[in-house]
N, C-alpha and C positions, 0 to 999 in steps of 0.2 A: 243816323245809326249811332248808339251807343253802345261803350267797351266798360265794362269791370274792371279790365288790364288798367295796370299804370301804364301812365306814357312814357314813361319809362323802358318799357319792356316792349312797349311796341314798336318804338324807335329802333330799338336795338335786330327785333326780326324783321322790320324791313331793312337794316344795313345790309343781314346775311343776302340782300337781293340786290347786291350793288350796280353788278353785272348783269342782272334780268330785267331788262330795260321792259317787255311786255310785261311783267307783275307789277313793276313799277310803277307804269301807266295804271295797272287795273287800282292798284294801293292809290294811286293819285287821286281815283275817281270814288273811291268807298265813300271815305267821308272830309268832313273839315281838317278833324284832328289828325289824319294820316296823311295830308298835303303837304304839309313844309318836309317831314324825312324825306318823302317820297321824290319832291322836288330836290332837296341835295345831292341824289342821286343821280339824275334823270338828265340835269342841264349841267354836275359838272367839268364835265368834258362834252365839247363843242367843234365839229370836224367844219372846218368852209374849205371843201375843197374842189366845190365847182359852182356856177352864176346861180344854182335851183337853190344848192344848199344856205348858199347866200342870204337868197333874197326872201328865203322861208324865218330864216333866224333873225332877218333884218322885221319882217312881217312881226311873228314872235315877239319880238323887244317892244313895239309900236302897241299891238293889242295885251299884250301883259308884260307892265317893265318891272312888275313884282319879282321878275322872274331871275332880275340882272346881277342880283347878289352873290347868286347860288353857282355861278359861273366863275370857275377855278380854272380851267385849263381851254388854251383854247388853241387847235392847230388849222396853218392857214399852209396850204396846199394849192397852188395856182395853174403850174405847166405852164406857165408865161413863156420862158426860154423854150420852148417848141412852138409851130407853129401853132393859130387857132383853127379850129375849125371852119372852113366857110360858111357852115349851116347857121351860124350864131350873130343873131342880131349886134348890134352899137353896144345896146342898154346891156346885154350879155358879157358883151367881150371887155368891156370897161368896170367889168363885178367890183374886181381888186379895190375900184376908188372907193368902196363905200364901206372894207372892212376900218379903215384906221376910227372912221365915226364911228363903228361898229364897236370896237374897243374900247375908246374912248367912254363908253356908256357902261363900263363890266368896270364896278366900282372896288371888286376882290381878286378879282385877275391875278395868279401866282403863276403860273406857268403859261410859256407863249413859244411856239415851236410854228417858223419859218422855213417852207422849201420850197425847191422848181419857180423860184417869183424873180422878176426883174423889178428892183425899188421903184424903180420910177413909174410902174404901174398905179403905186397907191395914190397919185398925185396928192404928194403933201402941202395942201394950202396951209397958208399963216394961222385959219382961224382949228381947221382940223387936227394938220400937221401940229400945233401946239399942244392941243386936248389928248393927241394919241402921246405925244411923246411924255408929256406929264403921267403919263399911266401908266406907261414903263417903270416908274419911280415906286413900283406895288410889286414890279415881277421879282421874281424870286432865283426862275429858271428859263433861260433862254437857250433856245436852240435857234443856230440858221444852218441852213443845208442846201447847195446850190442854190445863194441865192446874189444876184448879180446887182452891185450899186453903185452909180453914175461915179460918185466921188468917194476918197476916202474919210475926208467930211463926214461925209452921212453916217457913216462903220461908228464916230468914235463920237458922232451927236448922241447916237443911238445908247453907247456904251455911259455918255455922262447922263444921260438921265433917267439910264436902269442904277437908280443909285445904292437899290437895297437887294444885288445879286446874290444869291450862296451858290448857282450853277450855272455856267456856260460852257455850250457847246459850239466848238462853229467847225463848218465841212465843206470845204469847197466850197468857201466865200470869195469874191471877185468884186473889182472896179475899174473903171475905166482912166481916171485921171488922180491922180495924189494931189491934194489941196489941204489949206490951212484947215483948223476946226475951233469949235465952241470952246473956252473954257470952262474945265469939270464943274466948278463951283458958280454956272451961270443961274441963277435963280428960276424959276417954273413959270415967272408969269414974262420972263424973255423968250420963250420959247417960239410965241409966233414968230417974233420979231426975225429970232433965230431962222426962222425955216426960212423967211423971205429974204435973209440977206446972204442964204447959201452958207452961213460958218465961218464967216471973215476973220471974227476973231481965232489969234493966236489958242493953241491949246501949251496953258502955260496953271499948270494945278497949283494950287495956295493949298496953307493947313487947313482952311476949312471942308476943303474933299475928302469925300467919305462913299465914293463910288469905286467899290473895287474890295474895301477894307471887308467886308461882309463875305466876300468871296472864298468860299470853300473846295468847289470843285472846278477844275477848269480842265476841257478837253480842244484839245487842237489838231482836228485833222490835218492829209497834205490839202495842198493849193488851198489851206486859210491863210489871212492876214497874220502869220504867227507875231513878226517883230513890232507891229500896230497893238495887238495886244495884250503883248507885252510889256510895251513902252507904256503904253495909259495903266495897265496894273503896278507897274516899278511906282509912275506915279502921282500913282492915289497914299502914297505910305507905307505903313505896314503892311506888309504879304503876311496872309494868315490860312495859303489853300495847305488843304488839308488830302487832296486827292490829286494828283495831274497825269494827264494822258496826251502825248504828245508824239505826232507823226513828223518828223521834223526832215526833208530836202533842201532845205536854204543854207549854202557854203557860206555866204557872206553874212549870215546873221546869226551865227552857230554860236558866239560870242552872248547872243541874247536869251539862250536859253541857260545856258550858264549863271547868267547875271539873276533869271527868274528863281534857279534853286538854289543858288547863294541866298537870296532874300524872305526864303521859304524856311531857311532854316529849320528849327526843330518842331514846327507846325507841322511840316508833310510825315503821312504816313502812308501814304498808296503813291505810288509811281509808276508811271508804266511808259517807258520808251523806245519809241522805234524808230532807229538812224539808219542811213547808209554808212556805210562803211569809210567816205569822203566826209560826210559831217562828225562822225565818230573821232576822228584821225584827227579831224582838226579842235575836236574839244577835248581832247586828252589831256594836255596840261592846263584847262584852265577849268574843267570839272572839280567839284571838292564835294563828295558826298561825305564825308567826314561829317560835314556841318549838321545832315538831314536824322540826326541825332533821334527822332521816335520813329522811325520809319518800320511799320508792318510786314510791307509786301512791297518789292521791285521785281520788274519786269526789262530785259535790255528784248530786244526786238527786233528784226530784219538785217542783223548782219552775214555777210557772205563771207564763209571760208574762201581763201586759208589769210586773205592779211589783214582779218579784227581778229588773231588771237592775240595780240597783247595789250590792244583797247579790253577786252574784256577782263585779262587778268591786273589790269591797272583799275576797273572799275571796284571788283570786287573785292579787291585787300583796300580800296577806300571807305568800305561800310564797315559803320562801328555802331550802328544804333544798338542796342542791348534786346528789344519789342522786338526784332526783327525774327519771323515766322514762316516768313515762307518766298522764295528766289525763283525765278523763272529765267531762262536765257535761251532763246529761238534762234538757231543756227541755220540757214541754208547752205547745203554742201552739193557739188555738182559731183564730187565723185567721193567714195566711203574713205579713199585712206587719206583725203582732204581734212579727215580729224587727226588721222597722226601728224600734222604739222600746227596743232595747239600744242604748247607748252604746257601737258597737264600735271608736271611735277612743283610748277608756280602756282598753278590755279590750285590742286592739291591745298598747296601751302597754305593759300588766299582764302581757302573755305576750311580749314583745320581748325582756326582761332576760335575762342572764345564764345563769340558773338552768335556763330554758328551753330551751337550746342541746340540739341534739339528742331533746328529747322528743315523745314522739308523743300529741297531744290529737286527744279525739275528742268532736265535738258531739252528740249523737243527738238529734235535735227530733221531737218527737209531736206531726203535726199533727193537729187533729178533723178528723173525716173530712164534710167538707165539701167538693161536685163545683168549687168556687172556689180552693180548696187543691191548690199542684201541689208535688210534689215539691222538681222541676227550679227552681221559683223560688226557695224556702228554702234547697236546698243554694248556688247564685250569690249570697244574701244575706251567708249566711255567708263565703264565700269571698272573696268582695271587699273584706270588712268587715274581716278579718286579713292583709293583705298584707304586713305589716315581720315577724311570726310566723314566716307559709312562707318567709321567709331563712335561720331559724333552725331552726326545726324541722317536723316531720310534720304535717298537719292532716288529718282523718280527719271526713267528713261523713257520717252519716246519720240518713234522714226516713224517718218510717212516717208 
């Protein structure tokens, strides 16, 4: 078949079909010149999230490796941590070993999103386990999510040879035993050696690491590794995230999130935090958001009236960014006049300045759902309570 169109222009109306994976197929099939858009589309994103899908893509790769370029995203979905089915053959239930090869072969790999897998599924031998983790050194964007690993070792092997990250997310990460690790700056062709000796070496980072510095967004749910990665981003050097989301439970490590926005300094500009009210307390004097100097948008998260209201109003006369646009503060309150015990003539105060001029802050208060709890009274508490603010800027109330 031949087109008059420039290829130019064809390209382009097959993108508008990014998402129509059956046009895509038919455009695949037209002609020559409609094959490679059509393929960009088609393989790159890649679900292995059960033994069929597997060993279809594994198939796939085998009869067309043309194909392996075009593969940008790839999520691997197991259900390991549940039981298997009975129904499921050896060759079935052991799928998991065969993505790390699998990966290992996807030469543009940007994005890799991990859940429901127990690590030790993948059985990483010396010659795989090297191939896959060298590949890591392409990803851009990692997610793990429920995903369970023998040693801590493995978390921070993992971490040194994603050496070119802008995105991590981790959720409900887990391990069984804390051990020594790799150092960051081990070279790519140590890597088998690496997998076979478990991670002996110390993790002890020199100026040549450069795993971490690329890092722009970092998200930390609860029961992740929080002060693990934290400790490997301090350091790799320079902290340059530009975005952080962090669910943070750990009283003894509260100290380490501290230590990550001190070092974040005037890079971050999105923050979003959500503490108990115990980890709050005890980062109070040693928070300094003063420093977080371009900062957009913060968000404070999950505290319980009535004993975070002077965590809160200690947070907020410490912003001084100038870019600063827009405030969030998520209250849980078990009963409505649990807001008249915020000191809203400080917090007043705290959002009057300067810095505040034109920004839009928004309260959300969670009342419990008790028939005594009205709405309509909690939002007027609010309101009343910041009147020199609404000179200044947007006040935004709302109650569930």
């Amino acid at each position: 078949m031949s087109s008059e169109l420039p290829q130019e222009l064809v390209d382009q109306v097959i993108d508008h079909l990014w998402d129509d994976f059956v046009s895509l197929a038919a455009c695949s099939l037209t002609c020559h010149a409609w094959l490679p858009s059509s393929r960009t589309h088609l393989f790159r994103h890649v679900d292995l999230d059960s033994p069929s899908a597997c060993f279809r893509f594994q198939q796939l790769l085998k009869t067309s490796p043309k194909i392996a370029p075009f593969v940008r995203k790839v999520r691997v979905r197991s259900y390991s941590l549940s039981q298997k089915p009975p129904a499921l053959g050896y060759e079935e239930i052991m799928w998991e070993s065969h993505v790390p090869r699998l990966l290992s072969r996807l030469p543009r790999l940007t994005d890799l999103n991990i859940s429901s897998l127990n690590w030790g599924t993948l059985h990483l031998t010396a010659v795989h386990g090297g191939a896959f983790l060298s590949r890591l050194g392409s990803v851009k964007r990692l997610t793990l999510a429920d995903v369970h690993f023998e040693t801590s070792a493995q978390v921070r092997s993992m971490l040194a040879a994603a050496s070119n990250l802008e995105e991590l997310y981790f959720d409900r990460v887990y391990w069984n035993n804390s051990s020594a690790c790799v150092p960051l700056n081990a070279p790519v062709c140590q890597m088998p050696r690496i997998c076979t000796s478990l991670l002996q070496s110390p993790f002890v980072p020199t100026s040549r690491d450069t795993g971490g510095r690329r890092l722009q967004e970092l998200m930390l749910r609860s029961g992740s590794p929080s002060d693990l990665v934290i400790d490997w981003l301090l350091g790799t050097g320079e902290v340059r995230l530009r975005k952080l989301h962090v669910s943070w439970r750990d009283r003894r490590n509260a100290k380490a999130l501290c230590a990550l926005l001190i070092a974040s300094g005037p890079h971050l500009k999105h923050l979003h935090m959500e503490l108990t009210n115990g980890v709050a307390g005890l980062m109070q004097n040693e928070m300094q958001l003063g420093l977080l100097t371009s900062l957009r948008y913060v968000h404070f998260d999950g505290l319980i009236l009535s004993d975070c209201g002077d965590w809160i109003t200690t947070m907020v006369a410490q912003l001084t960014s100038p870019y600063l646009n827009q405030m969030e503060i998520s209250l849980l309150a078990r009963w409505t006049d649990d807001l008249c015990m915020l000191d809203w003539n400080k917090l007043d105060a705290a959002l009057s300045r300067g810095c505040f001029v034109g920004v839009v802050v928004t309260l959300n208060v969670n009342l419990a759902i008790y028939r005594a709890n009205k709405e309509e009274d909690a939002r007027m508490i609010v309101e009343l309570g910041l009147p020199e603010f609404q000179k200044l800027g947007t006040l935004l109330v709302k109650c569930s």
